[in-house]
RODO-2510 file (C-alpha; in nm, 4 decimals, decimal comma):
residues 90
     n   res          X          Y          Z
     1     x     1,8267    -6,4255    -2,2608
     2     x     2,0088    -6,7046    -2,1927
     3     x     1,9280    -7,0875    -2,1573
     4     x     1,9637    -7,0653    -1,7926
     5     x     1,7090    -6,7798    -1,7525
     6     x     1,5177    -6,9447    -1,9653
     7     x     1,4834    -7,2653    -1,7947
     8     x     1,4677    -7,0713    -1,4428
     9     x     1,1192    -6,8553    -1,6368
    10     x     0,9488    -7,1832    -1,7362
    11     x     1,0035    -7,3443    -1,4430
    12     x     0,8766    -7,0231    -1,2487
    13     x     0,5711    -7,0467    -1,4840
    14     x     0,5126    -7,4071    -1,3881
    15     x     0,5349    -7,3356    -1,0716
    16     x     0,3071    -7,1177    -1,0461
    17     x     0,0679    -7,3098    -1,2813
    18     x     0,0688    -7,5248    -0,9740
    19     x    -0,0442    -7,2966    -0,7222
    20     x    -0,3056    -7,1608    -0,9609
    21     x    -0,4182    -7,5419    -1,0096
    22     x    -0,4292    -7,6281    -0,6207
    23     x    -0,6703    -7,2910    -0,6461
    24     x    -0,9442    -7,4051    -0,8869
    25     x    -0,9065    -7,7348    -0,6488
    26     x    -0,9120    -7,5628    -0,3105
    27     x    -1,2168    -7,3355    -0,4332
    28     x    -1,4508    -7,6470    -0,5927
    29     x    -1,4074    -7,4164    -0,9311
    30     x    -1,4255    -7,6293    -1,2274
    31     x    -1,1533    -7,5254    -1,4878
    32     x    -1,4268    -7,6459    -1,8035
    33     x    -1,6313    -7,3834    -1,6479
    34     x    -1,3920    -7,1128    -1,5826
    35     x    -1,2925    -7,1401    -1,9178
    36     x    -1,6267    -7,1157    -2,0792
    37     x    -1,6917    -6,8414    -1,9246
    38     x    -1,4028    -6,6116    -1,9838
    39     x    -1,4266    -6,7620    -2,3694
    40     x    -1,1182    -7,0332    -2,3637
    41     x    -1,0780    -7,3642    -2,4473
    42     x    -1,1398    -7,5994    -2,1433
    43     x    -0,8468    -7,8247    -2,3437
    44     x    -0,6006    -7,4953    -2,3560
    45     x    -0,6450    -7,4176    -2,0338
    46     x    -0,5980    -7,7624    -1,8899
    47     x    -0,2673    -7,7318    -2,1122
    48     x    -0,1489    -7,4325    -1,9792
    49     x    -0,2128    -7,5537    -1,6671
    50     x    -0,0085    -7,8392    -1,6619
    51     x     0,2745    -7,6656    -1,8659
    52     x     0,2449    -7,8286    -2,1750
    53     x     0,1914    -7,4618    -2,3352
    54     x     0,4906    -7,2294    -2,3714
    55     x     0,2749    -6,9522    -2,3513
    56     x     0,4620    -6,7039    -2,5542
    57     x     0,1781    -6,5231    -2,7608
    58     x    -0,1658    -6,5774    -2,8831
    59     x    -0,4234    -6,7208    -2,6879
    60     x    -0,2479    -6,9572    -2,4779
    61     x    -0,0632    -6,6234    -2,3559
    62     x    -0,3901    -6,4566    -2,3021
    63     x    -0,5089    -6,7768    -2,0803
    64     x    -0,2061    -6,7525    -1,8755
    65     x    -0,2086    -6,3462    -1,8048
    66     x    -0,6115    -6,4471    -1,7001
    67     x    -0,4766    -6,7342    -1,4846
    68     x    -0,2606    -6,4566    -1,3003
    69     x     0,0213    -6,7027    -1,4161
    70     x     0,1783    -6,4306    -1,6545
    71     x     0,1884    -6,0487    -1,5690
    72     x    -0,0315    -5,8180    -1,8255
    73     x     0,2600    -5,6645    -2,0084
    74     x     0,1020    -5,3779    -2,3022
    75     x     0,2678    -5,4609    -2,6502
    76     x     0,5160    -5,2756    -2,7149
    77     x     0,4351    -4,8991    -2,8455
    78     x     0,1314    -4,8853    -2,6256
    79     x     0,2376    -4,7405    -2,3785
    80     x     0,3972    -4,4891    -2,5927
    81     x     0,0849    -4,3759    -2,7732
    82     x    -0,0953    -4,3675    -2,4201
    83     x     0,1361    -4,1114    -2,3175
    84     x     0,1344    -3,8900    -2,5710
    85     x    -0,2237    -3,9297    -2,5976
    86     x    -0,2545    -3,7781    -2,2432
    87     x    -0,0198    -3,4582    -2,3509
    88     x    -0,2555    -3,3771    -2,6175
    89     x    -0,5515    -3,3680    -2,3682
    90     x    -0,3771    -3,1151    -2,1307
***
């Protein structure tokens, strides 16, 4: 990937941080409380909110596929192992 795509993803990703923030706003849903709830860090969130986060892996990646800011994307091999999973059952 190069430094152009790169730049062009994050700023995709901050862009649609922003939408995702002008949600919580737009809804009265408080992001301390979202986070509780789905068992995150009111801080991370915030973070990844605002960008600060890169997001790549661990749970500031997790935060951002539950933010709908990141698509859910199976690691790789899963799919894989679902599949032939499936042709033993038939």
């Amino acid at each position: 990937m190069s430094s152009a795509e790169v730049s062009t993803d994050q700023s995709s990703l901050r862009d649609r941080a922003r939408a995702v923030r002008a949600q919580f706003d737009a809804s009265g849903t408080k992001i301390g409380e979202w986070s509780r709830e789905r068992g995150f860090s009111p801080k991370l969130v915030s973070e990844v909110l605002r960008g600060d986060r890169p997001c790549v892996r661990g749970t500031s990646h997790r935060v951002a596929v539950a933010l709908g800011i990141k698509p859910r994307v199976p690691a790789p091999g899963v799919q894989a192992a679902c599949a032939g999973a499936a042709e033993v059952d038939q």
